[in-house]
C-alpha positions as CSV (number, residue, x, y, z in Angstrom):
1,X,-24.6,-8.2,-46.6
2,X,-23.2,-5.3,-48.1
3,X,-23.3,-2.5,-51.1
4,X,-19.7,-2.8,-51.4
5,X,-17.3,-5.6,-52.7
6,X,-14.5,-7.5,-50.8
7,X,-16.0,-7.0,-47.0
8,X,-14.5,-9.7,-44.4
9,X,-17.0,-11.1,-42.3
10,X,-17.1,-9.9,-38.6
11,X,-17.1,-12.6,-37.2
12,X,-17.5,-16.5,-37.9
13,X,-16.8,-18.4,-41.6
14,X,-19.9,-17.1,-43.3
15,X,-19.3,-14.8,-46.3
16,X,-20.7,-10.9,-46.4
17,X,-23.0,-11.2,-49.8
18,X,-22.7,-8.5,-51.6
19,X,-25.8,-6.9,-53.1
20,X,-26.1,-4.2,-55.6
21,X,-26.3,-0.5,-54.8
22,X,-29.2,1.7,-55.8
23,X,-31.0,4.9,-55.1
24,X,-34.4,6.2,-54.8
25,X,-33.3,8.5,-58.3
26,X,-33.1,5.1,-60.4
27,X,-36.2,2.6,-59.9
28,X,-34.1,-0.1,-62.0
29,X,-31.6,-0.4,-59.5
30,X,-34.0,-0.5,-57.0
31,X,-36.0,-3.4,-58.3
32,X,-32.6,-5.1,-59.0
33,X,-31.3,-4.7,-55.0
34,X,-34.7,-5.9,-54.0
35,X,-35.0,-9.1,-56.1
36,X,-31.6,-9.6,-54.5
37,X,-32.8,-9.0,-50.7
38,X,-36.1,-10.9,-51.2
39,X,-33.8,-14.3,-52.7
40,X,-31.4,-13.8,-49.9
41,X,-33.3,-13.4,-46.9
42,X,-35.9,-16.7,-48.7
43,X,-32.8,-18.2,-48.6
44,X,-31.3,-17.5,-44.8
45,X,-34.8,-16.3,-42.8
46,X,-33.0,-14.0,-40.4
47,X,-34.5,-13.2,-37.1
48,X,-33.5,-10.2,-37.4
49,X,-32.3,-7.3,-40.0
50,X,-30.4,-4.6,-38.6
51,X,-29.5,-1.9,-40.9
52,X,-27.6,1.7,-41.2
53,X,-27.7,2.0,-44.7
54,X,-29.6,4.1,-47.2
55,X,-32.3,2.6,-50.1
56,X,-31.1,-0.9,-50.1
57,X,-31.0,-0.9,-46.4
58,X,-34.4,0.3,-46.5
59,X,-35.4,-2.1,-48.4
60,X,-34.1,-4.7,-46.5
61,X,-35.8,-3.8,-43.6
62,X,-38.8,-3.5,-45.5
63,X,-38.4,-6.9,-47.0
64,X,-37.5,-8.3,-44.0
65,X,-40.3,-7.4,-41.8
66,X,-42.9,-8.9,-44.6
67,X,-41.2,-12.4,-43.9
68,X,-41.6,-12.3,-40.3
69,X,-38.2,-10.9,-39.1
70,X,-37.7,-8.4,-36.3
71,X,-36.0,-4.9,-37.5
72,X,-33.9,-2.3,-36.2
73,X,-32.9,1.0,-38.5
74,X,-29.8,2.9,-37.3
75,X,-29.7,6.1,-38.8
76,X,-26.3,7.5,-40.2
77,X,-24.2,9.3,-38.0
78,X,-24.1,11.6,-41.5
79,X,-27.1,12.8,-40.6
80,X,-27.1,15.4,-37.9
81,X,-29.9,18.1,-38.4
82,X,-32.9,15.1,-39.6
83,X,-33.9,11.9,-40.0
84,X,-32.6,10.2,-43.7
85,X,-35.2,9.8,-45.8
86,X,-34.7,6.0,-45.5
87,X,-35.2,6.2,-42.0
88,X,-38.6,8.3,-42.5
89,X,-39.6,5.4,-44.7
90,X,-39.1,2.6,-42.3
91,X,-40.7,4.8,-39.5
92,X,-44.0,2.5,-39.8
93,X,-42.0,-0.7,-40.0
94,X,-38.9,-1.1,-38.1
95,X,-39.6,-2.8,-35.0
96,X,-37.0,-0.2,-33.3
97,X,-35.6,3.3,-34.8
98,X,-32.3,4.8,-33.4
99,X,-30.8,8.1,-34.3
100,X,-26.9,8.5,-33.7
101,X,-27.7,12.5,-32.6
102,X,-29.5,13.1,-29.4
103,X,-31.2,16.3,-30.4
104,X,-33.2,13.8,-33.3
105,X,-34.1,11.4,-30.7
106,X,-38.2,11.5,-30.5
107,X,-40.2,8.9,-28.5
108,X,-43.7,10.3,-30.1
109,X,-42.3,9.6,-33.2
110,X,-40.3,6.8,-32.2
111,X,-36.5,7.6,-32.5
112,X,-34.7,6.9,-29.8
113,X,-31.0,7.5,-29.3
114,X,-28.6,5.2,-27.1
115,X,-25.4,6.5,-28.2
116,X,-23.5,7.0,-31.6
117,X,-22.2,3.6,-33.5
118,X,-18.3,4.2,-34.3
């Protein structure tokens, strides 16, 4: 699943769904993405949500763990001097946390680093 229109799935036949984009700055948008991500993962019940994105990311992974899925929150390679605020907000709820910068990497506060995502 994906903010943006046209993407090619990876791999397999199965269509990316594209969801609409929204920001913590406008709540309408964010209520719209996550009436999207709550129909679509009723619909598919992943196993697992792994996300690198920003609020609707988030709110997948948010979503996602309150139906049972496990979670994993990449953080953007963007962000090089803290954690996004999306990835502060899953902090309690992603089953695993990964920063793509080694100096963010924090096992108290559960960030771990394995390498950067290209």
């Amino acid at each position: 699943m994906s903010t943006a229109a046209g993407m090619m799935p990876p791999l397999g036949h199965r269509p990316v769904l594209q969801i609409s984009d929204s920001s913590r700055d406008d709540l309408r948008t964010m209520f719209g993405s996550a009436r999207q991500l709550r129909t679509i993962i009723q619909d598919f019940r992943p196993e697992l949500i792994i996300s690198t994105g920003a609020a609707p990311g988030a709110l997948a992974i948010l979503l996602g763990k309150l139906s049972g899925a496990r979670t994993i929150w990449i953080d953007s390679i963007a962000n090089s001097e803290e954690l996004s605020l999306s990835g502060r907000a899953v902090r309690g709820v992603a089953d695993l946390r990964l920063t793509q910068w080694p100096q963010l990497a924090n096992q108290a506060k559960g960030i771990t680093y394995f390498g950067q995502v290209m």
